[in-house]
Every structure is written in C-alpha cells, then in structure tokens.
C-alpha positions as CSV (number, residue, x, y, z in Angstrom):
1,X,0.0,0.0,0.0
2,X,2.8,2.3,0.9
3,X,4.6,2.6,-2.9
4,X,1.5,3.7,-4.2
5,X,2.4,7.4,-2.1
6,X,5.8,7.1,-2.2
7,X,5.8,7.2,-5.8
8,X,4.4,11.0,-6.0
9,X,7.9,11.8,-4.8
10,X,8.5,15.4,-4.2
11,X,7.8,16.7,-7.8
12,X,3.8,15.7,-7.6
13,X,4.4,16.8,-3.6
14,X,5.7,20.9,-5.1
15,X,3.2,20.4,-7.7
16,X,0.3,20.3,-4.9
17,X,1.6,22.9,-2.7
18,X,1.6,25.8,-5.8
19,X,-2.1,24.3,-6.4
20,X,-3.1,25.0,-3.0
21,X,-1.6,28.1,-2.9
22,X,1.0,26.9,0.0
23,X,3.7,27.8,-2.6
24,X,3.1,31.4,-2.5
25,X,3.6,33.8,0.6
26,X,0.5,35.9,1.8
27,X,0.8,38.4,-1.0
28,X,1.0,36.1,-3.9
29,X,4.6,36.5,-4.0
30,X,6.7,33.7,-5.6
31,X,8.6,31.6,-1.9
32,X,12.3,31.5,-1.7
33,X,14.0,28.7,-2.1
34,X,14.3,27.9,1.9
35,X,10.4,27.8,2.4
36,X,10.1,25.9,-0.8
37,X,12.3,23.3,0.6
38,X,10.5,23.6,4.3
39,X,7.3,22.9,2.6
40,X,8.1,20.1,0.7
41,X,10.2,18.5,3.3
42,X,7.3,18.7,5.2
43,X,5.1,17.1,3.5
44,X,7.3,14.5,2.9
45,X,7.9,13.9,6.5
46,X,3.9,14.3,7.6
47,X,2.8,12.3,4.3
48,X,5.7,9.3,5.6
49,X,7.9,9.6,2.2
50,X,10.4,10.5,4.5
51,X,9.6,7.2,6.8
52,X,10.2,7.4,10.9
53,X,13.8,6.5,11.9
54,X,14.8,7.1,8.2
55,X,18.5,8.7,7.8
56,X,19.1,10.8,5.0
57,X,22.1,13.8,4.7
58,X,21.8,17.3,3.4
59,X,23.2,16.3,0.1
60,X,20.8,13.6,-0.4
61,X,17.9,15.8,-0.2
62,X,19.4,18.4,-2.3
63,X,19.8,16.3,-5.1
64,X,16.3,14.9,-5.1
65,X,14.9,18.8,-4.8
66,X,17.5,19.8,-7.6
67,X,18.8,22.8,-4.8
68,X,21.7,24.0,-3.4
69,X,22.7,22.9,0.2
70,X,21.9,25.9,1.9
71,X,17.8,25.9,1.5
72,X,17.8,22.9,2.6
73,X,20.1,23.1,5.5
74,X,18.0,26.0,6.4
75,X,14.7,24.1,5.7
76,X,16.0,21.2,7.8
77,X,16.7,23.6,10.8
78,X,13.2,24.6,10.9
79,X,11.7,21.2,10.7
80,X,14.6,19.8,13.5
81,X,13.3,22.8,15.6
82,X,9.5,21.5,14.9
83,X,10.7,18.4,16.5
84,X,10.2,16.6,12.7
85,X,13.4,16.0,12.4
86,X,16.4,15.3,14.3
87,X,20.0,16.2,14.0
88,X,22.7,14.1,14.3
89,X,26.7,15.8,14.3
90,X,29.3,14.5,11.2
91,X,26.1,12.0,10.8
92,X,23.1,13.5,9.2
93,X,19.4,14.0,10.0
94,X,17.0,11.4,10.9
95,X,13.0,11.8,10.8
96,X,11.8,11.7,14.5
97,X,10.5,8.2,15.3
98,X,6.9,7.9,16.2
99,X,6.9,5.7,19.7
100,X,3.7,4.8,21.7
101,X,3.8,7.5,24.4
102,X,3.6,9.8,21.1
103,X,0.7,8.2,20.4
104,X,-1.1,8.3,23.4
105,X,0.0,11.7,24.5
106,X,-1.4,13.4,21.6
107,X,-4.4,11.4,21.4
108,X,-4.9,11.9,24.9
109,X,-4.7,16.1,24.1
110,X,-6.7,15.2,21.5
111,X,-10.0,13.9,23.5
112,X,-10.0,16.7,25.7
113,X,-9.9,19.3,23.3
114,X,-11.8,18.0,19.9
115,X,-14.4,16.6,22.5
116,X,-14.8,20.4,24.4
117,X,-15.0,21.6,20.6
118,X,-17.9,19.2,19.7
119,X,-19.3,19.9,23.0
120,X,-19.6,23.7,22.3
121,X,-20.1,23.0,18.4
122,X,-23.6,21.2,19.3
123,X,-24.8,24.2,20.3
124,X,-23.6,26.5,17.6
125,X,-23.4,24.7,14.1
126,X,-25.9,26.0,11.6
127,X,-27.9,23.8,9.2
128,X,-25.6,24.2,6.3
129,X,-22.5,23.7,8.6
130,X,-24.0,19.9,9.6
131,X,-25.0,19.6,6.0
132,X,-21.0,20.7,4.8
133,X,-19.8,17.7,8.4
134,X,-22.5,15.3,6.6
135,X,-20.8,15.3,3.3
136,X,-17.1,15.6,4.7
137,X,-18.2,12.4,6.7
138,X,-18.6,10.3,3.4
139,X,-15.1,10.8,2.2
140,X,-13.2,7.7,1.4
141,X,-10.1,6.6,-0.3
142,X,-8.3,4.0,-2.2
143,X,-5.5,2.5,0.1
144,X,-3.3,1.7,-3.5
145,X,-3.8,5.0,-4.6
146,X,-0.9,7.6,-3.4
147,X,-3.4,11.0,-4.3
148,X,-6.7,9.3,-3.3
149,X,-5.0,8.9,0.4
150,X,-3.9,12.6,0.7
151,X,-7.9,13.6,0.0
152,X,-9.0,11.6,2.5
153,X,-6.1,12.9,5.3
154,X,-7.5,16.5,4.2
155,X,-11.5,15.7,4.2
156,X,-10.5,14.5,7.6
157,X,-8.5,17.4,9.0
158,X,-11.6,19.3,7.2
159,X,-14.3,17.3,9.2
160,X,-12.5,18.1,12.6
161,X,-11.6,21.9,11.6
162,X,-15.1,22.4,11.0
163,X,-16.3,21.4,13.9
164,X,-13.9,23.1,15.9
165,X,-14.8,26.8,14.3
166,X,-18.3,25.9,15.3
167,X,-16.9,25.9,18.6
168,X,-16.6,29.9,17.7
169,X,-13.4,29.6,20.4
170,X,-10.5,31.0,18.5
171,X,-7.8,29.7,21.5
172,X,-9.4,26.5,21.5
173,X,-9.5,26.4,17.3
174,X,-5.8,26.9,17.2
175,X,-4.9,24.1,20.1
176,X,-7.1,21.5,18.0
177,X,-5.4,22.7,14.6
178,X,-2.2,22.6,16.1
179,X,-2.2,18.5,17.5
180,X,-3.9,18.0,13.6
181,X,-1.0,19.3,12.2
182,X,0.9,16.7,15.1
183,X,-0.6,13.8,13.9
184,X,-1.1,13.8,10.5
185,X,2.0,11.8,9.9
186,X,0.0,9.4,12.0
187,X,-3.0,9.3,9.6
188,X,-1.1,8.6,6.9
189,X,0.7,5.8,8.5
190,X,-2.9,4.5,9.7
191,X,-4.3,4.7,6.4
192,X,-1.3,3.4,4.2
193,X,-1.4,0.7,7.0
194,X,-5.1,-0.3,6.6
195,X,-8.5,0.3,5.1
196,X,-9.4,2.7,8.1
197,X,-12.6,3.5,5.4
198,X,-15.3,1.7,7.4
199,X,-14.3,2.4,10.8
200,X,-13.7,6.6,10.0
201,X,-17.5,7.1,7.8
202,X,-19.6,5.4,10.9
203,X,-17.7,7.6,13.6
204,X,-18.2,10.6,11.0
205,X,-21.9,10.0,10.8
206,X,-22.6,9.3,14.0
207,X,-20.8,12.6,15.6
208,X,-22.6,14.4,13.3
209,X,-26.0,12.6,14.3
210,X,-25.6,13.7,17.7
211,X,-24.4,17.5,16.4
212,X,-27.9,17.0,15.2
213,X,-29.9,16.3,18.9
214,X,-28.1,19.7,20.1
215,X,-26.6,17.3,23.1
216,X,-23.4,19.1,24.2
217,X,-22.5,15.8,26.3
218,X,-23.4,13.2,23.7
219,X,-21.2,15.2,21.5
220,X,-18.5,15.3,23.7
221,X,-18.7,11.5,24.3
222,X,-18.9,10.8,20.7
223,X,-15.7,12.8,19.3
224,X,-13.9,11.2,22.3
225,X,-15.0,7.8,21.3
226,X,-14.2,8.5,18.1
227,X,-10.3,9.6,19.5
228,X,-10.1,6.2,21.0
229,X,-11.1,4.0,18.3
230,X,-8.4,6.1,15.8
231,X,-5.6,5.7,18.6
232,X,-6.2,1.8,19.0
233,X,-6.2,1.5,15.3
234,X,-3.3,3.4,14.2
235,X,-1.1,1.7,17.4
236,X,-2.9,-1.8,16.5
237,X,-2.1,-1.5,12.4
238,X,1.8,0.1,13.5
239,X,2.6,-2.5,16.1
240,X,1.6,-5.0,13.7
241,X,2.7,-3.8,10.4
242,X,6.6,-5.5,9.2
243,X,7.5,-2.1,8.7
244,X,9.9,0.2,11.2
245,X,7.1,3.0,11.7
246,X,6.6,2.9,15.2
247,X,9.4,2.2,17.6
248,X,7.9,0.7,21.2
C-alpha cells in the first residue's frame, strides 16, 4: 500500500503545494528557495515519504529537490526545531521516530480538546455547517492509490476543523489545529497501514448525528469515542505492520 504514495515523490508533492496556494507567501509573492524546501520537506515527513527513523544527509535531499545545500540546510533547521526532524553531528538527519507514548499523549490532548469543541459546536453549528460535516463524513479513499490517500487525510482534518470553528473559540481552534497538524503523519501511516474506510465514515456520521440532537454531552462523548477508536487502530495497524514506523 505504501509505494502507491511514495511514488508521488516530491515533484507531484511541489506540484500540490503551488495548487493550494502553499507555494506562494501571503501576497501572492513567488517563496524563496528555503520555504520551498521547508514545505516540501514537510510534506514529505507528515505524508511518511520521508519514513520514521529514516537517515538521510543534506546532500541527499538536495539532489532529489535539484537545490543548493543551503535551502535545505536551512529548511532542515526549521523542521529539526518543529521536532520533525532530528539532527545528528558528522552523521546526518534522521525523521523523529513515532513511539507509543507519542501516540497516546497526543491522542490523549486530542480527547479533551476535539471533545470540548464538539461539545460547544452542538450548540452553535448551523444547518448548512452539519449539511457541509455530513458530506465531509462520506469521504473515502483508495489505500493503492498515493493521491486518493492525501484527500481523504484532508477531508478528515476538514471534518474536525469544521467542527472546531463551530466551537466559535479562536484559543481553543488553534490548540485542535495545532495536534492535527501533530498527527497527521499518524494518519497517513494508519491509512497506508489499513483500510481505516469503514471504521472513520460510521464515527463521522454518527458525531454528526448527535451535532444533530443539540446534546453538548453526547457530542462530547462521541468525538472522544471516536479519538479512541483512531488511537487503537493506528497503534494496533503500526505495532503490527513488518515495517519500522513505530518504535515501542
């Protein structure tokens, strides 16, 4: 499942970023070479081209982005001070492995704040915003298919946005957005390591089912449910997979 991704590489990964408008700055201005590199390092790290544990050196990358060095020892700084990336003295660089106490810490953060978000969000969502979850909630994807996986990841991360703006708590928005952004090198790993289809489209619907009822603590109880059943099924698919993603 994994080659179908890996074989965007970073051209279809740039490609993506200029059509989303992530490779321009705020004023439509053309981004240096550094952020250029950032961004698609990035992607390549969250996406799991760039697999946990995997060792790579400045020239390596350089090569595949057809740069200079310096970008991408810049770029590289940014993502080691993101805690992506680690450095590694006359060695090299080495994605951050993704161990179980990552995975349970973040999915931990993750119940309390999505499931205060859903809380607030029953009581605030307007008819067209469930109608918008509702849709977002059928998104699937084709595990052998490299593009089809990305959607999905971003219909996801779309679902869970959406519900936290309807939370209309701009501190609490930017906590949830921020532990998205921390695990969705997780989803991709859970998706690329299993058909997580079924099990995402019946939590989907039925969190927005209760949005429906107006039920603050049915709302609360379902996002968190829905937390749990995502942590035990991206540890269940890593810890199982022959693969090096997850280091115990």
């Amino acid at each position: 499942m994994q080659s179908a991704w890996l074989e965007m590489g970073s051209t279809t990964i740039l490609q993506t970023l200029v059509s989303t408008g992530e490779g321009k700055g705020a004023r439509g201005k053309k981004l240096s070479l550094t952020e250029t590199a950032y961004l698609a390092l990035r992607a390549r790290v969250l996406s799991g081209e760039l697999r946990p544990s995997a060792e790579f050196s400045e020239a390596e990358l350089a090569e595949q982005l057809s740069m200079s060095k310096t970008p991408v020892r810049e770029a590289l700084g940014r993502l080691v001070a993101e805690g992506l990336i680690e450095a590694f003295p006359r060695r090299g660089y080495r994605v951050t492995p993704v161990t179980v106490k990552d995975i349970n810490d973040l999915f931990a953060i993750r119940a309390m704040t999505e499931g205060t978000a859903a809380a607030m969000a029953a009581l605030n969502l307007t008819s067209s915003d469930l109608d918008r979850l509702e849709a977002l909630a059928e998104a699937r994807y084709d595990p052998s298919q490299g593009e089809s996986v990305q959607s999905f990841v971003k219909a996801n991360r779309n679902f869970h946005m959406a519900i936290a703006e309807g939370a209309n708590n701009p501190r609490l928005l930017a906590m949830v957005a921020a532990y998205l952004d921390e695990c969705t090198r997780l989803f991709y790993l859970g998706a690329l390591s299993r058909d997580v289809n079924p099990e995402t489209s019946d939590d989907h619907r039925r969190i927005v089912g209760v949005l429906r009822l107006r039920d603050p603590e049915q709302a609360r109880a379902a996002m968190v449910e829905h937390s749990e059943h995502t942590q035990q099924g991206i540890l269940k698919a890593l810890i199982s997979s022959d693969t090096s993603a997850l280091t115990l």
